[in-house]
C-alpha positions as CSV (number, residue, x, y, z in Angstrom):
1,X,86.2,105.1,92.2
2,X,86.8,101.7,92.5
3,X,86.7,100.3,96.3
4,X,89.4,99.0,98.1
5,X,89.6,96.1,100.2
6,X,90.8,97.8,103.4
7,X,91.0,94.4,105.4
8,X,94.5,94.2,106.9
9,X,94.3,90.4,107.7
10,X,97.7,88.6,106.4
11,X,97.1,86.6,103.0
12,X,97.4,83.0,103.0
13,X,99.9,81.9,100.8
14,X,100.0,78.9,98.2
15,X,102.5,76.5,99.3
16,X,106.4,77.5,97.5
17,X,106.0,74.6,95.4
18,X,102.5,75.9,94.0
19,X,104.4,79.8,93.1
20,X,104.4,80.0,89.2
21,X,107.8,81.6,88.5
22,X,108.1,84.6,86.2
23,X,108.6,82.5,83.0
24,X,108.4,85.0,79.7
25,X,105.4,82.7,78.9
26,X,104.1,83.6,82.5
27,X,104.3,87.6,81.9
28,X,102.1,90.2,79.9
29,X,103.8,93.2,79.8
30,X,101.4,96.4,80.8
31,X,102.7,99.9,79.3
32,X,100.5,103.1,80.2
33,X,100.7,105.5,77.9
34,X,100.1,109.6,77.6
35,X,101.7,111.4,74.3
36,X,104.3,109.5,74.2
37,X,107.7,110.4,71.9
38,X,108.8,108.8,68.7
39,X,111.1,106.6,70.4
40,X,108.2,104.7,71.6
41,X,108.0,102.1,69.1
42,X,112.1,101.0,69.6
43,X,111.3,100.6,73.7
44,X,108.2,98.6,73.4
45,X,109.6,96.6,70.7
46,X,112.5,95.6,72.8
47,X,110.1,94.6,75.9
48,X,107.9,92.5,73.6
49,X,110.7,89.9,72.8
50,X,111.1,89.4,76.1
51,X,107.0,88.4,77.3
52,X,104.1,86.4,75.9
53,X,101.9,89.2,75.3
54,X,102.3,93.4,75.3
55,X,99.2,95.3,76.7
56,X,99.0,98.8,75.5
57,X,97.2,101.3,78.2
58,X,96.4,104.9,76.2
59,X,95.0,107.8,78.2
60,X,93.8,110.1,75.6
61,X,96.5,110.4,73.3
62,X,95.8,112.6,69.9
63,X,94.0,110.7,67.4
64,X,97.5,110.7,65.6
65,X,98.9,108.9,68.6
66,X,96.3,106.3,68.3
67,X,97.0,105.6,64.3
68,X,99.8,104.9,65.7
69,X,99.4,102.6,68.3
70,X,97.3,100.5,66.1
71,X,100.4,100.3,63.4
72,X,102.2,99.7,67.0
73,X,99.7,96.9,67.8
74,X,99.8,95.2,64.5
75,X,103.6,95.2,63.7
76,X,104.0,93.4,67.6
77,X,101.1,91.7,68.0
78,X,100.1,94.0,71.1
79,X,96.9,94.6,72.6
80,X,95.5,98.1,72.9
81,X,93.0,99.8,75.4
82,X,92.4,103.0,74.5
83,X,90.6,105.8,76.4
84,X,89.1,108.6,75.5
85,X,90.5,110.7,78.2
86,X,93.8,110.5,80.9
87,X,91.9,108.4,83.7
88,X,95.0,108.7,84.7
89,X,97.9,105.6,85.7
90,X,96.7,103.7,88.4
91,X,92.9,103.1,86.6
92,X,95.5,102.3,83.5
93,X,97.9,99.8,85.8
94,X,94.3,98.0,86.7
95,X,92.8,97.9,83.4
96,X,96.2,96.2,82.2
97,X,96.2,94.0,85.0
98,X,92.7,92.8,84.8
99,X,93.3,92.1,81.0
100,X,96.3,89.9,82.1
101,X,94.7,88.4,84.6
102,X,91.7,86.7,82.7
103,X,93.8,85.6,79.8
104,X,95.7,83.2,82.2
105,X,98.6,85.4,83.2
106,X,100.4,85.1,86.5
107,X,102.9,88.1,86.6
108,X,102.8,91.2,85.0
109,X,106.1,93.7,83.9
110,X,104.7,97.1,84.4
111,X,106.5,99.6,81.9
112,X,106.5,103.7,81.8
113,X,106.3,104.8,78.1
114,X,110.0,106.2,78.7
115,X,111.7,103.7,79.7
116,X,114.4,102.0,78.3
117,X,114.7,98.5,80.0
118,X,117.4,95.9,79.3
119,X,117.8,93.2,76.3
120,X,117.5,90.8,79.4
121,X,115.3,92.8,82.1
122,X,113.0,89.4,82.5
123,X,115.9,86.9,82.9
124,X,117.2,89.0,85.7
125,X,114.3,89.3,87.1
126,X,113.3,86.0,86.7
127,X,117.1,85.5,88.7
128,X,116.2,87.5,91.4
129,X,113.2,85.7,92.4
130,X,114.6,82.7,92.1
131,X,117.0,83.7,94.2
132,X,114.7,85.0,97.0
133,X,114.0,83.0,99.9
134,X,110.5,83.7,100.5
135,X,109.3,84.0,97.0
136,X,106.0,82.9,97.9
137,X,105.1,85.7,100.0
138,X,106.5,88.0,97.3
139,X,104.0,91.0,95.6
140,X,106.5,93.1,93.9
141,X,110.1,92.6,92.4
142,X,111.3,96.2,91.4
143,X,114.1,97.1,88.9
144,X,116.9,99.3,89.7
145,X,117.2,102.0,87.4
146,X,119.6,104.6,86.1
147,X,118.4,108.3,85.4
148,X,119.7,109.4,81.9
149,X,121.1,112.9,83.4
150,X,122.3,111.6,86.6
151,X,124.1,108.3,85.2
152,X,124.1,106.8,88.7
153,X,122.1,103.8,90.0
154,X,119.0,104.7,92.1
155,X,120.2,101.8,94.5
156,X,124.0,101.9,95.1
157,X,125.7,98.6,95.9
158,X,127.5,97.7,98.8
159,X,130.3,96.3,98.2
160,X,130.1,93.3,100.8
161,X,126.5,92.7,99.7
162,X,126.6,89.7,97.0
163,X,123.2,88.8,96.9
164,X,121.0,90.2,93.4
165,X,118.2,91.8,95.5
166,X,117.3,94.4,97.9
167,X,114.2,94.2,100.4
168,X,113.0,98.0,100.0
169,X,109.6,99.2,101.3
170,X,108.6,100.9,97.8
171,X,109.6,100.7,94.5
172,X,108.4,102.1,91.8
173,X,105.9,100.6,89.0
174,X,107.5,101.2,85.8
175,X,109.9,98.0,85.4
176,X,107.9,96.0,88.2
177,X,107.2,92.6,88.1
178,X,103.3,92.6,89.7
179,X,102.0,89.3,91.0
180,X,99.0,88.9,89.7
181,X,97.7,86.5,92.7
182,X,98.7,89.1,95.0
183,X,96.9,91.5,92.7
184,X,94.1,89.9,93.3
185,X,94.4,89.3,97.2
186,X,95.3,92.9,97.7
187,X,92.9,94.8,95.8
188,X,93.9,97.3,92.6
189,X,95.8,100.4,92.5
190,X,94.0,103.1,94.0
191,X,92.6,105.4,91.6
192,X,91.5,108.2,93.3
193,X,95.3,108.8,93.9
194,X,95.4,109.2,89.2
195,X,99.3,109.7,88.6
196,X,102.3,110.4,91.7
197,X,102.6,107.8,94.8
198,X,100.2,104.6,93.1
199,X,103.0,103.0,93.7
200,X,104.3,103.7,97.1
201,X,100.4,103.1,98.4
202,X,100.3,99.9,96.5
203,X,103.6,98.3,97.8
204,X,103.0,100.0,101.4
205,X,99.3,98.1,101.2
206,X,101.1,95.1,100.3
207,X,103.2,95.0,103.1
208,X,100.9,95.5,105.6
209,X,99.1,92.3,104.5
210,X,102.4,90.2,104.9
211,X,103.4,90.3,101.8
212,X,107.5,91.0,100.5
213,X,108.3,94.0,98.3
214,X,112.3,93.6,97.0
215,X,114.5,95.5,94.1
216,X,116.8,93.7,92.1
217,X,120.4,95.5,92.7
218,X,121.6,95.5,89.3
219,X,120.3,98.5,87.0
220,X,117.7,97.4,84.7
221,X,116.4,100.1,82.7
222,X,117.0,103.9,82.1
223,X,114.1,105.5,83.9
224,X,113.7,109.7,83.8
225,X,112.2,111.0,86.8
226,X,110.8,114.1,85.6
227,X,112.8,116.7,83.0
228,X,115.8,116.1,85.4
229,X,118.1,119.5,85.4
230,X,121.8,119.9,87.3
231,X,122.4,123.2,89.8
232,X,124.9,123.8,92.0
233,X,125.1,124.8,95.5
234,X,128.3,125.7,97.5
235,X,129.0,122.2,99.0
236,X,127.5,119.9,96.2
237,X,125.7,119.4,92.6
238,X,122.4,118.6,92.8
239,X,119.2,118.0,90.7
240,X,115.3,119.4,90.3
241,X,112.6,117.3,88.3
242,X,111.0,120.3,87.2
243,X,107.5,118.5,87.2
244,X,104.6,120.7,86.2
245,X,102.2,122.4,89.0
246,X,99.7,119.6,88.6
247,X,102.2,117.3,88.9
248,X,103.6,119.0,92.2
249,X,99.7,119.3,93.1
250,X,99.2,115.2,93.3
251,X,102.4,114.7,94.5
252,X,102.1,116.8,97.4
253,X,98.5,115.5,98.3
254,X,99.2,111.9,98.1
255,X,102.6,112.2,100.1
256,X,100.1,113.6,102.7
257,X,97.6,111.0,102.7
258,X,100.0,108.1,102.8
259,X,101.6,110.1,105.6
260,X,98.3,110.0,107.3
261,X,98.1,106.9,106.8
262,X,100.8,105.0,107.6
263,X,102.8,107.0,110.3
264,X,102.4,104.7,112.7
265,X,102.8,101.5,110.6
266,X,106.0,103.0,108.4
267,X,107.3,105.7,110.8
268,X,110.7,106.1,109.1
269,X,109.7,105.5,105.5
270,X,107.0,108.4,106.0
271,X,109.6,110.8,107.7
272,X,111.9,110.1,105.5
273,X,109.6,110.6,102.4
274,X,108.6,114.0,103.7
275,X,111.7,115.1,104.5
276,X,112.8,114.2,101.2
277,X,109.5,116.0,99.6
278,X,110.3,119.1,101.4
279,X,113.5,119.3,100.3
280,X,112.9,118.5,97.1
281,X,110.0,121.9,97.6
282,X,112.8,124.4,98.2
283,X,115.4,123.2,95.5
284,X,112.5,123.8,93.3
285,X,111.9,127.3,94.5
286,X,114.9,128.1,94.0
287,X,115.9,126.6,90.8
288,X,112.4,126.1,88.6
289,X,110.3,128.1,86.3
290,X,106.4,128.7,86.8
291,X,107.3,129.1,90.8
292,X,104.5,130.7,91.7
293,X,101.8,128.7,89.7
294,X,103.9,125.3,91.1
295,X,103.8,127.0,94.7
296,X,100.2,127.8,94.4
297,X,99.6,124.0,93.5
298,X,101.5,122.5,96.1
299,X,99.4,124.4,98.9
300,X,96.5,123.2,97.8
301,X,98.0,119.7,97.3
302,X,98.8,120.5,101.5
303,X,95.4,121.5,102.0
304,X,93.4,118.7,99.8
305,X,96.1,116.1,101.7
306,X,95.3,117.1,105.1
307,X,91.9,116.6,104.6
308,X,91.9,113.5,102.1
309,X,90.4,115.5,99.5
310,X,90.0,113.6,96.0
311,X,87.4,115.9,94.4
312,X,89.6,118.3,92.8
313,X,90.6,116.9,89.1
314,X,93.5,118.1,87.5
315,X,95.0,117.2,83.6
Protein backbone atom coordinates (compact mmCIF):
# COMPACT_ATOMS: atom_id res chain seq x y z
CA UNK A 1 0.00 0.00 0.00
CA UNK A 2 1.47 3.02 -0.80
CA UNK A 3 1.07 5.85 2.14
CA UNK A 4 -0.84 8.80 1.91
CA UNK A 5 -0.03 12.12 2.96
CA UNK A 6 -2.99 12.76 5.23
CA UNK A 7 -1.85 16.44 6.02
CA UNK A 8 -4.81 18.68 5.36
CA UNK A 9 -2.67 21.99 5.35
CA UNK A 10 -3.71 24.27 2.14
CA UNK A 11 -0.92 23.94 -0.74
CA UNK A 12 0.96 26.93 -1.55
CA UNK A 13 0.63 27.81 -4.90
CA UNK A 14 3.16 29.01 -7.64
CA UNK A 15 2.43 32.46 -8.63
CA UNK A 16 -0.44 32.47 -12.00
CA UNK A 17 2.30 33.53 -14.10
CA UNK A 18 4.58 30.47 -13.02
CA UNK A 19 1.24 27.79 -14.04
CA UNK A 20 2.54 25.79 -17.20
CA UNK A 21 -0.69 25.65 -19.33
CA UNK A 22 -1.83 22.35 -20.83
CA UNK A 23 0.17 22.67 -24.04
CA UNK A 24 -0.04 19.16 -26.21
CA UNK A 25 3.79 19.39 -25.62
CA UNK A 26 2.91 19.79 -21.80
CA UNK A 27 0.72 16.46 -21.69
CA UNK A 28 1.43 12.57 -21.57
CA UNK A 29 -1.53 10.85 -22.03
CA UNK A 30 -1.95 7.79 -19.29
CA UNK A 31 -4.41 4.83 -20.54
CA UNK A 32 -5.01 1.89 -18.01
CA UNK A 33 -5.81 -0.99 -19.52
CA UNK A 34 -7.60 -4.65 -18.64
CA UNK A 35 -8.67 -6.85 -21.84
CA UNK A 36 -9.38 -4.34 -23.77
CA UNK A 37 -11.56 -4.77 -27.32
CA UNK A 38 -10.38 -4.45 -30.85
CA UNK A 39 -11.33 -1.04 -31.15
CA UNK A 40 -8.56 -0.13 -28.89
CA UNK A 41 -5.99 0.67 -31.30
CA UNK A 42 -8.52 3.39 -33.31
CA UNK A 43 -9.16 5.31 -29.70
CA UNK A 44 -5.62 5.48 -28.59
CA UNK A 45 -4.47 6.36 -31.97
CA UNK A 46 -6.79 9.31 -32.06
CA UNK A 47 -5.46 10.55 -28.37
CA UNK A 48 -1.91 10.21 -29.49
CA UNK A 49 -2.11 13.06 -32.12
CA UNK A 50 -3.32 15.13 -29.74
CA UNK A 51 -0.18 14.80 -26.72
CA UNK A 52 3.65 14.55 -26.67
CA UNK A 53 3.81 11.12 -25.45
CA UNK A 54 1.09 8.06 -24.88
CA UNK A 55 1.73 5.86 -21.56
CA UNK A 56 0.23 2.52 -21.83
CA UNK A 57 -0.78 1.04 -18.20
CA UNK A 58 -1.66 -3.02 -18.66
CA UNK A 59 -2.99 -4.96 -15.70
CA UNK A 60 -2.60 -8.48 -16.75
CA UNK A 61 -3.96 -8.66 -20.02
CA UNK A 62 -3.54 -12.20 -22.02
CA UNK A 63 -0.18 -12.68 -23.42
CA UNK A 64 -2.12 -12.04 -26.83
CA UNK A 65 -3.19 -8.71 -25.51
CA UNK A 66 0.39 -7.84 -24.79
CA UNK A 67 1.72 -8.85 -28.59
CA UNK A 68 -0.44 -6.48 -29.06
CA UNK A 69 0.33 -3.63 -27.19
CA UNK A 70 3.77 -3.87 -28.27
CA UNK A 71 2.62 -3.70 -32.14
CA UNK A 72 0.37 -0.77 -30.33
CA UNK A 73 3.55 0.71 -28.90
CA UNK A 74 5.68 0.63 -31.94
CA UNK A 75 3.15 1.84 -34.63
CA UNK A 76 2.55 5.14 -32.07
CA UNK A 77 5.50 5.48 -30.39
CA UNK A 78 3.81 4.76 -26.94
CA UNK A 79 5.32 3.62 -23.86
CA UNK A 80 4.11 0.40 -22.16
CA UNK A 81 4.12 -0.78 -18.45
CA UNK A 82 2.98 -4.01 -18.20
CA UNK A 83 2.00 -6.03 -15.12
CA UNK A 84 1.77 -9.27 -14.56
CA UNK A 85 -1.47 -9.15 -12.69
CA UNK A 86 -4.72 -6.36 -12.39
CA UNK A 87 -3.03 -4.20 -9.46
CA UNK A 88 -5.81 -2.74 -10.25
CA UNK A 89 -6.49 1.41 -11.60
CA UNK A 90 -5.51 3.62 -9.17
CA UNK A 91 -1.73 1.74 -8.68
CA UNK A 92 -2.07 1.99 -12.68
CA UNK A 93 -3.14 5.96 -12.63
CA UNK A 94 0.23 6.34 -10.32
CA UNK A 95 2.54 4.36 -12.14
CA UNK A 96 1.49 6.45 -15.37
CA UNK A 97 1.73 9.51 -13.45
CA UNK A 98 5.09 8.93 -11.94
CA UNK A 99 6.35 7.99 -15.51
CA UNK A 100 5.15 11.37 -16.67
CA UNK A 101 6.30 13.12 -14.10
CA UNK A 102 10.17 12.36 -14.30
CA UNK A 103 10.25 12.70 -18.01
CA UNK A 104 9.51 16.51 -17.55
CA UNK A 105 5.63 16.44 -17.88
CA UNK A 106 3.37 18.92 -16.27
CA UNK A 107 -0.24 17.62 -16.91
CA UNK A 108 -1.36 14.43 -17.58
CA UNK A 109 -4.89 13.27 -19.88
CA UNK A 110 -6.08 10.31 -18.00
CA UNK A 111 -7.93 7.93 -20.53
CA UNK A 112 -10.32 4.61 -19.89
CA UNK A 113 -9.47 2.01 -22.51
CA UNK A 114 -13.23 2.68 -23.82
CA UNK A 115 -13.36 5.73 -24.41
CA UNK A 116 -13.87 7.58 -27.35
CA UNK A 117 -12.63 11.22 -26.81
CA UNK A 118 -12.82 14.11 -29.34
CA UNK A 119 -10.47 14.96 -32.46
CA UNK A 120 -9.99 18.20 -30.29
CA UNK A 121 -10.43 16.95 -26.45
CA UNK A 122 -6.95 18.83 -25.60
CA UNK A 123 -7.74 22.17 -27.31
CA UNK A 124 -10.91 22.38 -25.37
CA UNK A 125 -9.37 21.58 -22.58
CA UNK A 126 -6.62 23.56 -22.97
CA UNK A 127 -9.82 26.43 -23.50
CA UNK A 128 -11.27 25.74 -20.40
CA UNK A 129 -8.40 26.37 -18.29
CA UNK A 130 -7.58 29.19 -19.88
CA UNK A 131 -10.61 30.41 -19.29
CA UNK A 132 -10.73 29.67 -15.48
CA UNK A 133 -10.03 32.32 -13.17
CA UNK A 134 -8.12 30.61 -10.66
CA UNK A 135 -6.15 28.32 -12.73
CA UNK A 136 -3.44 28.18 -10.38
CA UNK A 137 -5.14 26.52 -7.70
CA UNK A 138 -6.61 24.13 -10.23
CA UNK A 139 -5.94 19.92 -9.68
CA UNK A 140 -8.36 18.57 -12.01
CA UNK A 141 -10.15 19.66 -15.31
CA UNK A 142 -12.77 16.94 -16.09
CA UNK A 143 -14.45 16.21 -19.47
CA UNK A 144 -18.11 16.04 -19.95
CA UNK A 145 -19.09 12.88 -21.49
CA UNK A 146 -21.92 11.25 -23.31
CA UNK A 147 -22.99 7.54 -22.58
CA UNK A 148 -23.28 5.57 -25.94
CA UNK A 149 -26.91 4.06 -24.74
CA UNK A 150 -28.11 7.08 -23.05
CA UNK A 151 -27.05 9.79 -25.86
CA UNK A 152 -27.36 12.57 -23.30
CA UNK A 153 -24.62 14.65 -21.69
CA UNK A 154 -23.63 13.63 -18.09
CA UNK A 155 -23.65 17.55 -17.36
CA UNK A 156 -26.72 19.34 -18.98
CA UNK A 157 -26.32 22.99 -19.89
CA UNK A 158 -28.07 25.72 -18.64
CA UNK A 159 -29.07 27.76 -20.92
CA UNK A 160 -28.17 31.25 -19.24
CA UNK A 161 -24.77 29.75 -18.27
CA UNK A 162 -22.14 30.89 -21.18
CA UNK A 163 -19.09 30.19 -19.52
CA UNK A 164 -17.05 26.52 -20.92
CA UNK A 165 -16.72 25.10 -17.34
CA UNK A 166 -18.46 23.75 -14.43
CA UNK A 167 -16.91 23.85 -10.73
CA UNK A 168 -18.10 20.17 -9.66
CA UNK A 169 -16.81 18.38 -6.57
CA UNK A 170 -15.80 15.04 -8.47
CA UNK A 171 -15.26 14.09 -11.80
CA UNK A 172 -14.28 11.23 -13.07
CA UNK A 173 -10.59 10.11 -14.22
CA UNK A 174 -10.95 8.83 -17.62
CA UNK A 175 -10.66 12.15 -19.85
CA UNK A 176 -9.05 14.22 -16.91
CA UNK A 177 -6.49 16.56 -17.25
CA UNK A 178 -4.23 15.68 -13.75
CA UNK A 179 -1.78 18.35 -12.64
CA UNK A 180 1.10 16.86 -12.11
CA UNK A 181 2.31 19.58 -9.45
CA UNK A 182 -0.70 18.98 -7.58
CA UNK A 183 0.02 15.32 -8.08
CA UNK A 184 2.81 15.73 -6.32
CA UNK A 185 1.57 18.07 -3.42
CA UNK A 186 -1.42 15.92 -2.83
CA UNK A 187 -0.14 12.52 -2.70
CA UNK A 188 -1.16 9.51 -5.36
CA UNK A 189 -4.33 7.74 -5.87
CA UNK A 190 -5.17 5.55 -3.19
CA UNK A 191 -4.62 2.13 -3.97
CA UNK A 192 -6.02 0.21 -1.44
CA UNK A 193 -9.36 1.55 -2.87
CA UNK A 194 -7.99 -0.85 -6.73
CA UNK A 195 -10.98 0.04 -9.21
CA UNK A 196 -14.67 2.16 -8.21
CA UNK A 197 -14.48 5.78 -6.35
CA UNK A 198 -10.21 6.52 -6.98
CA UNK A 199 -11.54 9.22 -8.41
CA UNK A 200 -14.14 10.74 -6.17
CA UNK A 201 -11.36 10.27 -3.13
CA UNK A 202 -8.69 11.85 -5.18
CA UNK A 203 -10.63 15.03 -6.22
CA UNK A 204 -12.48 15.06 -2.67
CA UNK A 205 -8.61 15.01 -1.18
CA UNK A 206 -7.83 17.68 -3.44
CA UNK A 207 -10.34 19.88 -2.35
CA UNK A 208 -9.76 19.77 1.08
CA UNK A 209 -6.24 21.04 0.48
CA UNK A 210 -7.59 24.18 -1.34
CA UNK A 211 -7.31 23.09 -4.41
CA UNK A 212 -10.13 23.60 -7.58
CA UNK A 213 -11.71 20.54 -9.27
CA UNK A 214 -14.02 21.90 -12.62
CA UNK A 215 -15.65 20.00 -15.73
CA UNK A 216 -15.60 21.45 -19.04
CA UNK A 217 -19.51 21.79 -20.19
CA UNK A 218 -19.12 20.74 -23.53
CA UNK A 219 -19.17 16.83 -24.17
CA UNK A 220 -15.78 15.51 -24.86
CA UNK A 221 -15.76 11.90 -25.22
CA UNK A 222 -18.19 8.87 -25.27
CA UNK A 223 -17.65 7.22 -21.98
CA UNK A 224 -19.80 3.74 -21.07
CA UNK A 225 -20.54 3.53 -17.50
CA UNK A 226 -20.87 -0.10 -17.10
CA UNK A 227 -22.96 -2.52 -19.83
CA UNK A 228 -25.64 0.28 -19.67
CA UNK A 229 -29.30 -1.43 -20.18
CA UNK A 230 -32.90 0.63 -20.59
CA UNK A 231 -36.19 -0.55 -18.33
CA UNK A 232 -39.06 1.04 -17.76
CA UNK A 233 -41.12 1.91 -14.82
CA UNK A 234 -44.67 3.45 -14.74
CA UNK A 235 -43.65 7.16 -14.64
CA UNK A 236 -40.24 7.12 -16.49
CA UNK A 237 -37.34 5.11 -18.56
CA UNK A 238 -34.51 4.44 -16.73
CA UNK A 239 -31.02 2.66 -16.82
CA UNK A 240 -28.90 -0.24 -14.68
CA UNK A 241 -25.01 -0.56 -15.28
CA UNK A 242 -25.25 -4.09 -14.74
CA UNK A 243 -21.64 -4.15 -13.14
CA UNK A 244 -20.44 -7.55 -11.97
CA UNK A 245 -20.68 -8.57 -8.05
CA UNK A 246 -17.03 -7.55 -7.59
CA UNK A 247 -17.61 -4.56 -9.09
CA UNK A 248 -20.81 -3.86 -6.84
CA UNK A 249 -18.45 -5.23 -3.94
CA UNK A 250 -15.76 -2.17 -4.26
CA UNK A 251 -18.22 0.09 -5.15
CA UNK A 252 -20.27 -0.32 -2.30
CA UNK A 253 -17.19 -0.37 0.21
CA UNK A 254 -15.47 2.65 -1.04
CA UNK A 255 -18.94 4.75 -1.17
CA UNK A 256 -18.82 3.85 2.58
CA UNK A 257 -15.43 4.87 3.39
CA UNK A 258 -15.59 8.13 1.66
CA UNK A 259 -18.89 8.51 3.49
CA UNK A 260 -16.95 8.03 6.66
CA UNK A 261 -14.90 10.14 5.69
CA UNK A 262 -15.99 13.17 4.56
CA UNK A 263 -19.57 13.58 6.02
CA UNK A 264 -18.79 16.42 7.77
CA UNK A 265 -16.50 18.05 5.18
CA UNK A 266 -18.86 17.21 1.99
CA UNK A 267 -22.29 16.69 3.68
CA UNK A 268 -24.40 17.05 0.51
CA UNK A 269 -22.03 15.38 -1.97
CA UNK A 270 -21.95 12.21 0.45
CA UNK A 271 -25.88 12.18 0.96
CA UNK A 272 -26.33 12.72 -2.25
CA UNK A 273 -23.90 9.92 -3.46
CA UNK A 274 -25.53 7.44 -1.22
CA UNK A 275 -28.78 8.27 -1.99
CA UNK A 276 -27.87 7.84 -5.44
CA UNK A 277 -25.98 4.33 -4.61
CA UNK A 278 -28.97 3.04 -3.00
CA UNK A 279 -31.12 3.70 -5.60
CA UNK A 280 -29.08 2.60 -8.05
CA UNK A 281 -29.10 -1.05 -5.45
CA UNK A 282 -32.76 -1.59 -5.98
CA UNK A 283 -33.07 -0.80 -9.83
CA UNK A 284 -30.48 -3.44 -9.90
CA UNK A 285 -32.62 -5.92 -7.92
CA UNK A 286 -35.02 -5.52 -9.88
CA UNK A 287 -33.72 -5.44 -13.29
CA UNK A 288 -30.18 -7.48 -13.26
CA UNK A 289 -28.97 -10.99 -13.63
CA UNK A 290 -26.58 -12.82 -10.96
CA UNK A 291 -28.94 -10.91 -8.09
CA UNK A 292 -28.16 -12.97 -5.55
CA UNK A 293 -24.28 -13.40 -6.04
CA UNK A 294 -24.27 -9.17 -6.72
CA UNK A 295 -26.54 -8.93 -3.37
CA UNK A 296 -24.22 -11.13 -1.49
CA UNK A 297 -21.28 -8.77 -2.70
CA UNK A 298 -22.68 -5.69 -1.88
CA UNK A 299 -23.25 -6.76 1.94
CA UNK A 300 -20.05 -7.47 2.37
CA UNK A 301 -18.96 -4.28 0.49
CA UNK A 302 -21.51 -2.71 3.63
CA UNK A 303 -19.79 -4.66 6.09
CA UNK A 304 -15.87 -4.29 4.79
CA UNK A 305 -16.99 -0.23 4.45
CA UNK A 306 -18.18 0.12 7.80
CA UNK A 307 -15.22 -1.05 9.14
CA UNK A 308 -12.52 0.25 6.56
CA UNK A 309 -11.74 -3.15 5.63
CA UNK A 310 -9.03 -3.40 2.58
CA UNK A 311 -7.94 -7.00 3.13
CA UNK A 312 -10.39 -8.72 1.12
CA UNK A 313 -9.00 -8.96 -2.64
CA UNK A 314 -11.26 -9.41 -5.39
CA UNK A 315 -10.41 -9.88 -9.51
Amino acid sequence: MIPIERNQSIVSWPRREDSVPPAPEAICCVIVTHHPDSGFFNRAERITKQVAKLVIVDNGSSEDAVHHFCDIASKLNAHLILNKRNEGIAKALNQGARWAEARGFEWALTLDQDSLVANDIVERLSGVYKEYPEREKLAVIGSNYTDPVMGRPFLMSERNDRSSWHEVKTTITSGSLLSLFAFREIGPFREEFFIDCVDFEYCLRARSRGLRIIMARKPLMGHPIGAVTLHNLPWKMTATSNHSPVRRYYMTRNQLVLAREYLGKEPIWTTSTLCSHFKGTILMCLFEKDILRKVKWTAMGVLDGLFSNFNRKLT
